[in-house]
C-alpha positions as a Markdown table, in Angstrom:
| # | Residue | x | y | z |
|---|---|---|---|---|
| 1 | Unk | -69.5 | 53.5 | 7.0 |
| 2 | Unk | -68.1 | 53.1 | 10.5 |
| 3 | Unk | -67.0 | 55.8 | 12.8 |
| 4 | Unk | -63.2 | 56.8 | 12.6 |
| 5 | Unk | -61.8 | 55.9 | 16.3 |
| 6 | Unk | -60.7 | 58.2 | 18.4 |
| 7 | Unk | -57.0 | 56.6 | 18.7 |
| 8 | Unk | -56.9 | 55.3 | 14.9 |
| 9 | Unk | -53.5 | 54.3 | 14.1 |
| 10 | Unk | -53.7 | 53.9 | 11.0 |
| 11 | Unk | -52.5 | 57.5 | 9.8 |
| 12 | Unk | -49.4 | 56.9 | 12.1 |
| 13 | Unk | -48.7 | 53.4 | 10.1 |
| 14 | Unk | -49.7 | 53.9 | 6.6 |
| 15 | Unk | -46.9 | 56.1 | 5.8 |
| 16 | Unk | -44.0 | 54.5 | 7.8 |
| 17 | Unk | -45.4 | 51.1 | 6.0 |
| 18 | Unk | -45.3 | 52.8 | 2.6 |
| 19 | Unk | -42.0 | 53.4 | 3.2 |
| 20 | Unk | -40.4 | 50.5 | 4.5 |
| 21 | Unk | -41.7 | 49.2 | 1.5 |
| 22 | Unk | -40.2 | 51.4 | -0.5 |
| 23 | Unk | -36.8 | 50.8 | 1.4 |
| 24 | Unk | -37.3 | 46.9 | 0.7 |
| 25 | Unk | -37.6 | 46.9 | -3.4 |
| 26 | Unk | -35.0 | 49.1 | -4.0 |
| 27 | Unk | -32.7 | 46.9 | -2.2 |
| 28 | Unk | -34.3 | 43.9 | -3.9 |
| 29 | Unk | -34.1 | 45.7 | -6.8 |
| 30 | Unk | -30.6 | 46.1 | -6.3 |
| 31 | Unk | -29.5 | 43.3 | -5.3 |
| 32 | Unk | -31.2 | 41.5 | -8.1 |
| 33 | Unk | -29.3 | 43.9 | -11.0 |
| 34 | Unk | -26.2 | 43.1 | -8.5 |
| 35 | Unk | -26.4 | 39.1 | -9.1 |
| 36 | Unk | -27.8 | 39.8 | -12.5 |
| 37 | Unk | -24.4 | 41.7 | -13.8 |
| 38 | Unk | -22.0 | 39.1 | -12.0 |
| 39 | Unk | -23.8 | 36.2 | -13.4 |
| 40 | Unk | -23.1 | 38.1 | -16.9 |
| 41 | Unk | -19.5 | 39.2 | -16.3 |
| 42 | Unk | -18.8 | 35.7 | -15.1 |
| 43 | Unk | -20.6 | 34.3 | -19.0 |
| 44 | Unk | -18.3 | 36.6 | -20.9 |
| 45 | Unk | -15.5 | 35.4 | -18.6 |
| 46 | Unk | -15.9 | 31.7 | -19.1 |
| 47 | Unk | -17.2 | 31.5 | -15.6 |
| 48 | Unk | -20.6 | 30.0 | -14.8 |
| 49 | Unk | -23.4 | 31.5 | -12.8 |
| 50 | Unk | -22.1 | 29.9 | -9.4 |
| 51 | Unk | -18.5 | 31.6 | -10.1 |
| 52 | Unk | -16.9 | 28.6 | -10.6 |
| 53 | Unk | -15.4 | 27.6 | -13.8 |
| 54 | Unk | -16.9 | 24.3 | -15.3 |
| 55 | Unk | -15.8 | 21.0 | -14.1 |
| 56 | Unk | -14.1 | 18.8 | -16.3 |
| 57 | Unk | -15.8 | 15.5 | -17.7 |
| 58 | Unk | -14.5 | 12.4 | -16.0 |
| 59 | Unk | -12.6 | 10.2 | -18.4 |
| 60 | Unk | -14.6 | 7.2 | -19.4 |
| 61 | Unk | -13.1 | 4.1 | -18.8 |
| 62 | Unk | -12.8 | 0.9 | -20.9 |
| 63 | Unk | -14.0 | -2.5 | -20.6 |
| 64 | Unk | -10.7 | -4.4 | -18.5 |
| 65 | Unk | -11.3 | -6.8 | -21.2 |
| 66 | Unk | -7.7 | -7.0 | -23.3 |
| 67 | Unk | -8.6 | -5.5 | -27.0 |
| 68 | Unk | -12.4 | -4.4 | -25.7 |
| 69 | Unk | -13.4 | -0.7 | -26.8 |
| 70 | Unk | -16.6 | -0.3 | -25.4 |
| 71 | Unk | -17.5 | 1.7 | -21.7 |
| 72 | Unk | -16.7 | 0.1 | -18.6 |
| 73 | Unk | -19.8 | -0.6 | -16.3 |
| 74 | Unk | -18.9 | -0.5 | -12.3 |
| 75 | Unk | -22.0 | -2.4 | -11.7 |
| 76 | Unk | -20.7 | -5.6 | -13.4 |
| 77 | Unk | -17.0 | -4.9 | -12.3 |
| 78 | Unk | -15.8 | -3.0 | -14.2 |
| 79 | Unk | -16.4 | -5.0 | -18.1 |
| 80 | Unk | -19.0 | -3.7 | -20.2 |
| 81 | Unk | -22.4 | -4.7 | -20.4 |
| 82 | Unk | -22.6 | -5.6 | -24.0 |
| 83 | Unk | -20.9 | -8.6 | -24.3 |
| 84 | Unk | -18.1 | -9.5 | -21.1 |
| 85 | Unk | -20.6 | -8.9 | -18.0 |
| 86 | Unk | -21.4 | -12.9 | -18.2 |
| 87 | Unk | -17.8 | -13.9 | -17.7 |
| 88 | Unk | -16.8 | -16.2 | -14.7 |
| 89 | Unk | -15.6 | -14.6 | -11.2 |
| 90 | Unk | -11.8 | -16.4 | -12.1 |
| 91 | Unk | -11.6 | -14.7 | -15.6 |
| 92 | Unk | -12.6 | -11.3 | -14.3 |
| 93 | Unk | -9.9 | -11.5 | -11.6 |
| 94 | Unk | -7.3 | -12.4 | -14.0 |
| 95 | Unk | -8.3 | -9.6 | -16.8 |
| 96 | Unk | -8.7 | -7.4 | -13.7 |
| 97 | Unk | -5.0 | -7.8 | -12.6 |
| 98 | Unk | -3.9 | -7.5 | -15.9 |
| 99 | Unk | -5.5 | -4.5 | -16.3 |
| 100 | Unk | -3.4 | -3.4 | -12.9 |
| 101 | Unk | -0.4 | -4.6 | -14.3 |
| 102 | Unk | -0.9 | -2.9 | -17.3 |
| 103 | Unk | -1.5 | 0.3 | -15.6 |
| 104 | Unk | 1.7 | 0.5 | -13.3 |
């Protein structure tokens, strides 16, 4: 076993690091049982964890096609992808300002 130094710090530190870390969990601690209990409140109040109240869903849009019922794609402008993504660039112009007029 080596020799204690002379100058050996380590009876100065120990203590003042055992504390400090002390110091530092309880105010973890607390903090955590702090977030903890608003996150809970905010449940029971129909708030979510970030304090926000849930977003609404965006409304889904139809197919522009007149009498179509089935989800609007924006990849093939706007007409849905089971049966009117194959129609010609005239007809989709025309169903697509009908769809505007419609809408006004």
């Amino acid at each position: 076993m080596p020799r204690p130094r002379k100058n050996d710090p380590t009876s100065l530190i120990k203590p003042l690091l055992a504390d400090f870390a002390r110091q530092v969990a309880s105010e973890v601690e607390r903090l955590t049982l702090q977030r903890v209990r608003h996150a809970l409140d905010g449940a029971v109040n129909g708030i979510g964890a970030r304090g926000l109240a849930p977003r609404a869903r965006r409304q889904t849009v139809l197919c522009y096609y007149p009498g179509c019922k089935n989800v609007a794609a924006p990849r093939f402008g706007m007409f849905c992808a089971a049966q009117h993504k194959g129609l010609s660039v005239t007809e989709k112009e025309r169903y697509r300002k009908q769809h505007a007029a419609r809408r006004k």
